[in-house]
N, C-alpha and C positions, 0 to 999 in steps of 0.2 A: 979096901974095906968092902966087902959085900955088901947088899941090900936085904933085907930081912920082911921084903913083900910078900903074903901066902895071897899068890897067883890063883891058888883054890878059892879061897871070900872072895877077892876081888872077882873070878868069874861068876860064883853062884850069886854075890850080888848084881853084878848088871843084869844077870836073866830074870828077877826078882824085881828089877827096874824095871825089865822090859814084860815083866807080864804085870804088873800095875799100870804103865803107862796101855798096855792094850785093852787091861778090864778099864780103863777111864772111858777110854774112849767105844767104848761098846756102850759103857754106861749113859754117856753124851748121846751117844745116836742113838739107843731105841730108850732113852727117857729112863733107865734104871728097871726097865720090864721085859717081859718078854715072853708074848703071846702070841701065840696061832691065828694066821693069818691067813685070806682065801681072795684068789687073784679076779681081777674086774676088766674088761674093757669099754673104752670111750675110743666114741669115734666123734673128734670135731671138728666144727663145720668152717671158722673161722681162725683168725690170727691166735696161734699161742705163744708167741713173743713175751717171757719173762719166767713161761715155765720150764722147770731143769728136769735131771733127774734126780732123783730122793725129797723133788717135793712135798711139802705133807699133801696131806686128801682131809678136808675135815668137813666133820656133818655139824653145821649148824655153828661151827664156829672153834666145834672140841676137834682135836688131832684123830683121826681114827686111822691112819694107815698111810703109805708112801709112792712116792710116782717111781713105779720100776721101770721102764720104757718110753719112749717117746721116736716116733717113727711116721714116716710117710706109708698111708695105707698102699701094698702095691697093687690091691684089687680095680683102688679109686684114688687116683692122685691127687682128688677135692678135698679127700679127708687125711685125718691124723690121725693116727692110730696112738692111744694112749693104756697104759697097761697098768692097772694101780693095781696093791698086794695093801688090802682091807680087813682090820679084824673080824674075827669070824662072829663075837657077840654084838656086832653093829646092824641093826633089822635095815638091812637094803631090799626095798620092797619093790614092787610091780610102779610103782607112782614116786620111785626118787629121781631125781633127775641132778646130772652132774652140769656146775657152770667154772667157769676160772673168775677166780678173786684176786685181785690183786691187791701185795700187802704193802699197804702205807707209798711212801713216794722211793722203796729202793728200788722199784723197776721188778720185782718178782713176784711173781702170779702163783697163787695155791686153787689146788681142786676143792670146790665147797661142793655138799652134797646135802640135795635139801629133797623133801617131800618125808613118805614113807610112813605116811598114813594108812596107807592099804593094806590090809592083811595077810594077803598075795607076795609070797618068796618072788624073787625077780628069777624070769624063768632063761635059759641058755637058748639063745634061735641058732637051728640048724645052719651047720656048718663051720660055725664059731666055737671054739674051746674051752671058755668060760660066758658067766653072765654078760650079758652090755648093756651097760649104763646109757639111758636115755641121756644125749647133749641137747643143751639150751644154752645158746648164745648170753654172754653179761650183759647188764647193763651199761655197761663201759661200751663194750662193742656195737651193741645196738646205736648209744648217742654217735660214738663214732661213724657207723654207716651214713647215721642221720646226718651228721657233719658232712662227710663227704657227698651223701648226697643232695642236700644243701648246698654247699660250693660247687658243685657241679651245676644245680639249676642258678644258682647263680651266675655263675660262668655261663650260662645259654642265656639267660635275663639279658646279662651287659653285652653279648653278642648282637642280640636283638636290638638292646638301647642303640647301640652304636650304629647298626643299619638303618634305625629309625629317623635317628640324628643326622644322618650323611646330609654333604650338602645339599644334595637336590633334595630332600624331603624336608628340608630347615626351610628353602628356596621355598617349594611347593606350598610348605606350613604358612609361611606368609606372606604368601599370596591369597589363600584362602580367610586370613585373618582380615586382610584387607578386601575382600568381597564378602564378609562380612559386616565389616566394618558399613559399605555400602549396603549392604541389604539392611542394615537396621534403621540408617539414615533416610534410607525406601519408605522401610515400615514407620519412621517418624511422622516424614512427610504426609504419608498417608491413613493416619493414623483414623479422621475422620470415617474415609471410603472403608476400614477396616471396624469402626465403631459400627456402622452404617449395616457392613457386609454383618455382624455379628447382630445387630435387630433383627434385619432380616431372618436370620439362622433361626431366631429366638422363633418370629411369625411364622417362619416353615415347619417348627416343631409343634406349635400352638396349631396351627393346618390338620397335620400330620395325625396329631391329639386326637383332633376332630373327626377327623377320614377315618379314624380308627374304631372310634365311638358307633359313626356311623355302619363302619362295615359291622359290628357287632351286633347291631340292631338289621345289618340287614341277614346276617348270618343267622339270629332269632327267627327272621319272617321268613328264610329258607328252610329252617326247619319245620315250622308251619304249614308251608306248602309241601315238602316231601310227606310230613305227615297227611295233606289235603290226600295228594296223590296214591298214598298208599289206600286210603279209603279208596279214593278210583278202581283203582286196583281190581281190589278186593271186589266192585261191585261190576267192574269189568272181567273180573274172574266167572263171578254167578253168569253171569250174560253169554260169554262164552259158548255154552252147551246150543243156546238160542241162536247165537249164529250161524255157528253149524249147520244145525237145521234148515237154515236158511241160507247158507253157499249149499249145502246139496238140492235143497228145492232150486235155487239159480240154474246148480250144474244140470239138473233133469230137463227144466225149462230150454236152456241152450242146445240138450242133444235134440231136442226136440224143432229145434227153431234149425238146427242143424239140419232133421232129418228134412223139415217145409225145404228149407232153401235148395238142399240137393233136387227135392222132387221139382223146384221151381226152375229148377236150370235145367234139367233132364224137358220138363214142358216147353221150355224158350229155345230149348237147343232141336226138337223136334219143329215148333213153328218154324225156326229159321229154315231147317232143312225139309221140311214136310209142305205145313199149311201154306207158306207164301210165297214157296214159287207156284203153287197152284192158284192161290189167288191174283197174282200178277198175270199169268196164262189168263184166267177167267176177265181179267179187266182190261186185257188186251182184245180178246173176243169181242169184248161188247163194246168196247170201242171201234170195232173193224165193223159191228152190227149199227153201231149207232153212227157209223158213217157212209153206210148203205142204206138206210132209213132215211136218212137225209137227201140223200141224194135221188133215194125214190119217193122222193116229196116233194121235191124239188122238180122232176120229171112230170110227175103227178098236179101239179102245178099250171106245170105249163103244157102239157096234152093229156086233159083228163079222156082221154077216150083209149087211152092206153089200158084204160078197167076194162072195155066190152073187146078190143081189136086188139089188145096188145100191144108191144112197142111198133114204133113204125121200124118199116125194114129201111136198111140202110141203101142209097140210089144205086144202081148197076154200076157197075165198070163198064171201062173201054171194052168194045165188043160184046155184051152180056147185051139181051133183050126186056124190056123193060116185061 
């Protein structure tokens, strides 16, 4: 018995399956629309763990577009390079900035795009091929940093504690607790000498007070006297011209007294070498005369007839005739 299957329906229906089953899913993935779209890049800066590709992009919360790429920049291996395809009626302005949102707890991140207050089209920087969306780290990420680095200064904290606490500074600590312990038992004992020492302090500030008061009054009467002196001054300034007067009347007077003494010395330098050896010569004289005089007084004395006859003659010699 033959089969009475037409081979023809049963294939033109499964292509009729298979082009419903492919409008469905066209339908599914771009939402039952289909609009013109203009490509964006992101470059960011931190962890994108959770975003795929065909992520949505949404501004503010609405779907506006899909994550077509996702790639290690090769310029900068810091960054990511992310490639989103955004509709073209979404105002992406000079002031949007793109962050990753992560949706709910299944582990998947979407592009949220927030600002776009500025009236300013977001402009294309040389070299690049489309616009680039300014990157801002989430909030997620940021606490995260914060985290880690938190547990990081953490972890240095308790490294610290723990060299703090080593034995010998445990050792150290209480020893010092215990020379405390004595120094206060110090200051007990002597609490008096420390009463005492602090009146003291009190009288030296009270002192102090006083020396201060005093210097103030004498600092008053120093200014009284520089004012005295400035009148000085001033009366020693008029006076001045008068002085003058009077160191030149001096200085005239000194050449003068100058000029006496040169002539005085010039006078005693000529006695020395003029007058007195001539008067020593003359008092040598008369002393050779006044000892001739003497001696013919003397002669005169004893043979006054020496005035009419002369001296006598002296007796002959041997052989002479008298």
């Amino acid at each position: 018995m033959e089969s009475k299957v037409n081979y023809t329906a049963v294939g033109l229906f499964v292509v009729l399956l298979a082009l419903m089953l492919g409008g469905l899913a066209w339908w599914l993935a771009t939402g039952g629309k289909q609009t013109a779209t203009r490509p964006y890049l992101i470059y960011a800066t931190d962890n994108v763990s959770g975003l795929k590709t065909d992520s949505n992009v949404l501004y503010r919360g609405v779907t506006v577009g899909k994550v077509a790429s996702i790639e290690i920049d090769p310029k900068s291996p810091a960054l990511i390079r992310i490639e989103v395809e955004i509709d073209r009626d979404v105002p992406v302005r000079d002031d949007t900035v793109a962050q990753l949102s992560p949706l709910g707890v299944t582990g998947l991140s979407a592009v949220n795009l927030i600002g776009g207050a500025s009236p300013r089209p977001l402009p294309t920087p040389p070299g690049e091929p489309d616009p680039v969306i300014p990157y801002k780290p989430s909030v997620f990420t940021q606490i995260e940093g914060g985290i880690n680095d938190a547990a990081i200064t953490l972890a240095r904290i308790s490294q610290r504690v723990d060299a703090l606490l080593s034995p010998a500074n445990v050792q150290a600590l209480g020893a010092t607790l215990r020379n405390l312990q004595t120094v206060s038992a110090t200051l007990a004992s002597n609490q008096g000498n420390i009463n005492q020492m602090f009146a003291n302090g009190r009288k030296t500030s009270l002192n102090l007070t006083q020396m201060s008061e005093q210097g103030q009054v004498l600092v008053r009467q120093t200014e009284v006297l520089v004012q005295k002196l400035g009148g000085v001054s001033a009366q020693l300034s008029a006076v001045m011209p008068q002085i003058g007067a009077a160191a030149s009347s001096v200085a005239r007077a000194g050449n003068t007294t100058t000029a006496f003494t040169q002539a005085g010395v010039q006078a005693m330098t000529q006695l020395q070498t003029r007058t007195l050896p001539e008067v020593d010569a003359l008092a040598r004289n008369l002393q050779q005369l006044s000892s001739q005089l003497g001696s013919l007084t003397e002669n005169l004395k004893t043979n006054p007839s020496q005035l009419l006859y002369g001296p006598a003659l002296p007796a002959p010699g041997p052989g002479e005739q008298p």
